[in-house]
N, C-alpha and C positions, 0 to 999 in steps of 0.2 A: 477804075478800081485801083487802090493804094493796095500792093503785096505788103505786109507786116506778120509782126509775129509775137504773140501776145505776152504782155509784162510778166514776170513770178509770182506765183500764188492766184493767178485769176483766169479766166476759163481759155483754154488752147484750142480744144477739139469737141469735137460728137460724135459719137458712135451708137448707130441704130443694130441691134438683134433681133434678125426675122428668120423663119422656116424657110425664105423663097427671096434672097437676096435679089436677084431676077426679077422679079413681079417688084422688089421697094426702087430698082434702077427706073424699071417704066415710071413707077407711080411720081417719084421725086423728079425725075425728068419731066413729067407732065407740068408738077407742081412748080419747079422752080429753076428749069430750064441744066439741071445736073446731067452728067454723065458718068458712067463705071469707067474704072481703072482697075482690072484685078490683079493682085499680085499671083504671078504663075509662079512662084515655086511652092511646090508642095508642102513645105512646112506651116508656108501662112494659112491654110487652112482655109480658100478662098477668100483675104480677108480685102474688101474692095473698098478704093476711094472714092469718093464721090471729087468731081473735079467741077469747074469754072473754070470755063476754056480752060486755060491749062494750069488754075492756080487749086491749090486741095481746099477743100470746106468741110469735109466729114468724112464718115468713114459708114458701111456697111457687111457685117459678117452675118454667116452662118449661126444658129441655135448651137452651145456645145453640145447638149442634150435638151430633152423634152421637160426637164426640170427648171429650165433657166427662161425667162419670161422676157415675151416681147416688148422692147423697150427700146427709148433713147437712154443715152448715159453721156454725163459729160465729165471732162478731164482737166484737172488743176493742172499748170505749168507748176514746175519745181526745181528748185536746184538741186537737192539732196532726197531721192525716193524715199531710202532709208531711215535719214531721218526725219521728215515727216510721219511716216508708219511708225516711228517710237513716240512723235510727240501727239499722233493720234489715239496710238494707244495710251499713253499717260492720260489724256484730257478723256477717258473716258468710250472711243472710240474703239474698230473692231477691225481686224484684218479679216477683206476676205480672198486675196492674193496677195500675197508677199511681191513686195517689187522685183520685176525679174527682164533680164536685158530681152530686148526683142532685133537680132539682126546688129547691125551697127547704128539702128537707129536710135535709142533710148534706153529708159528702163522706166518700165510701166507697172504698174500696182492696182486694186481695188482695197479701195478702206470704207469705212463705214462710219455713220456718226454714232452720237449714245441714242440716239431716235429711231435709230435704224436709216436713213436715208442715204444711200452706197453712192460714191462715187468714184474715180478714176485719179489717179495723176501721174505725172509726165514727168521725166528728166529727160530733158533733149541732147542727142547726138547730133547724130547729120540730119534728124527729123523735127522741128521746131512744134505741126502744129499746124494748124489750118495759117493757110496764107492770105486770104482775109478774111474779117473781119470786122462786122458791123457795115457792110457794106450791101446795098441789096441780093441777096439771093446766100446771104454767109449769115456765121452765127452773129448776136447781137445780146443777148441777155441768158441768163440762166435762172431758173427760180425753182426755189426749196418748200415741200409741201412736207408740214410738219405738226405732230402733234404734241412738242414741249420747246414751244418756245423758248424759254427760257435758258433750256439746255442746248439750244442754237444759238441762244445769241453770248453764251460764252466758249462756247466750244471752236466757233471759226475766227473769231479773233484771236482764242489765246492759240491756235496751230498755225494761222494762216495771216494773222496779222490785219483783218478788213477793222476798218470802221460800220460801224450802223448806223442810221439814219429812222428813227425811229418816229413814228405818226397813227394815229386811231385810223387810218386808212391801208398803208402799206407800209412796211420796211424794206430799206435798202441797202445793199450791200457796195460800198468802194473800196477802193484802196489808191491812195496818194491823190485823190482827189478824182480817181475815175471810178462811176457808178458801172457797176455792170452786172447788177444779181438783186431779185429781190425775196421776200419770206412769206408764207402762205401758211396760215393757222386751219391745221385739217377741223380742228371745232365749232368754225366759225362759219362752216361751209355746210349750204343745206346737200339735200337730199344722195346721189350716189357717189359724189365727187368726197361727201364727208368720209366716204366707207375703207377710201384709197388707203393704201399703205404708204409711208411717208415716201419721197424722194425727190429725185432731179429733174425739172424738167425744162431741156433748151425752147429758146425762142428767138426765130430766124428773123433778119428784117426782110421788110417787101416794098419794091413802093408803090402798091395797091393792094391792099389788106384783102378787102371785097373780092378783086381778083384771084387773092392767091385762093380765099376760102370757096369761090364757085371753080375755081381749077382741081381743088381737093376732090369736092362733090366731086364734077365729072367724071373723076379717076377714080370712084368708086371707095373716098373715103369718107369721112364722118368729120360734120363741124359740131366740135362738143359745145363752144359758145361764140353764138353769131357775132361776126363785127362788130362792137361797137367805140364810141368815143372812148377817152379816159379822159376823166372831170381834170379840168383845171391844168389839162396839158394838149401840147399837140397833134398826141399818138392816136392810134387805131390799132386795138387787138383784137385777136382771132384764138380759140385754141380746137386745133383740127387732131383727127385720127386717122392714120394710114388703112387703107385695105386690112393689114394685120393685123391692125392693134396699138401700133406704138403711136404714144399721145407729145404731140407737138406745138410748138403757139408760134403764132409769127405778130408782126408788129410791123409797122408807118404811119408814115405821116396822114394826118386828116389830108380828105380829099382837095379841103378850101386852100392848106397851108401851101407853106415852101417846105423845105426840104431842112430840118432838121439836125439833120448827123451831121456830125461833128471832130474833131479832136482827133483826123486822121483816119476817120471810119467808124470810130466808137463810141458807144450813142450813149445819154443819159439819157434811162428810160425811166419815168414814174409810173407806173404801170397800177392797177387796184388788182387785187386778187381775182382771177379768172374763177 
């Protein structure tokens, strides 16, 4: 595993909110060989890292209240919190934390798009960020479940500066030539996956899909869609559901291939809409 630390503007971190921090340490440890790190001082409010051997991959907290829903979330790297939060809100988008320093490590925000689809971003201190990435058992991709296209694919360019890569199949998201994010049309999707409310949803790599999806099962969580290929590449997706609820995908190499990844850990995934 390559320690790094992810470009500006393009995904750093994950952060899972569950009722039973505890119960998601077993379940992800079952799944993907993680371990908690909690931070004991009382201000962080239990908020725990998930580690690799000893490198960070994501993070686990507490429900602030019973109003706030169980979920992954993911976090944009940033140089200026602030101003991103203005050129969000210019382009149409919504605060729903004001960037605010956390410790000596950052200064961390929640913003939102004009879709509604919330995410996170980072300005790093002495905290960068998951230290790898795209690496088996770390994050790997990110993808946006949305109901106005249109107003996604001007809205992340004009704040965040990605390219799109636009096809009748999938869109994807780069920046300087690295893919790391793709687009999912809530319209387009049958039966109760259409009903979601927009947003973010990470996707871990594995290197056996099949595996990590009968590790989920046995831990007592939920494969929303089985294994299968993705046409015309060499991936294998999964997207699973924790014990609690919060909906995750992971991704590798077909069984027949080689090994794929790339570019220091960081995959170019084509992925089709889950």
């Amino acid at each position: 595993m390559v320690e790094q630390k992810a470009a500006l503007h393009t995904p750093c971190w994950a952060e899972l909110s569950v009722p039973d921090p505890a119960a998601a340490q077993r379940f992800y440890g079952d799944v993907f060989g993680w371990r908690g790190e909690t931070d004991p001082r009382p201000e962080a409010g239990g908020y725990t890292t998930f580690k690799l051997g000893q490198s960070a991959v994501a993070a686990v907290m507490p429900l602030v209240d019973e109003t706030q829903p169980v979920s992954w979330s993911i976090c944009l790297a940033v140089a200026d919190a602030e101003a991103t939060t203005s050129e969000t809100v210019a382009h149409g988008g919504k605060v729903l934390m004001p960037p605010t320093e956390v410790f000596d490590l950052g200064s961390y925000g929640i913003l939102a798009d004009p879709g509604g689809a919330a995410f996170a971003i980072w300005q790093a201190k002495a905290f960068s960020g998951a230290e790898i990435l795209g690496d088996p058992n770390s994050l790997g991709w990110i993808e946006l479940s949305t109901r106005d296209v249109p107003q996604a694919l001007e809205f992340y360019p004009s704040v965040f500066g990605w390219a799109t890569h636009l096809s009748d199949f999938y869109t994807e998201w780069s920046l300087d030539g690295t893919h790391f994010g793709g687009l999912v049309d809530l319209n387009t999707l049958p039966g109760p996956a259409a009903d979601a409310a927009p947003h973010w949803k990470p996707y871990f790599n594995v290197a056996d899909v099949d595996e990590a999806a009968s590790k989920a099962a046995a831990a007592a969580g939920g494969v929303l869609m089985p294994p299968e290929n993705v046409p015309g590449d060499e991936l294998r997706i999964s997207v699973l559901r924790d014990p609690q609820g919060a909906v995750f995908g992971v991704f590798g190499p077909v069984k027949e291939s080689v090994d794929v990844a790339g570019g220091g850990g960081r995959l170019k995934l084509s992925s089709p809409a889950p």
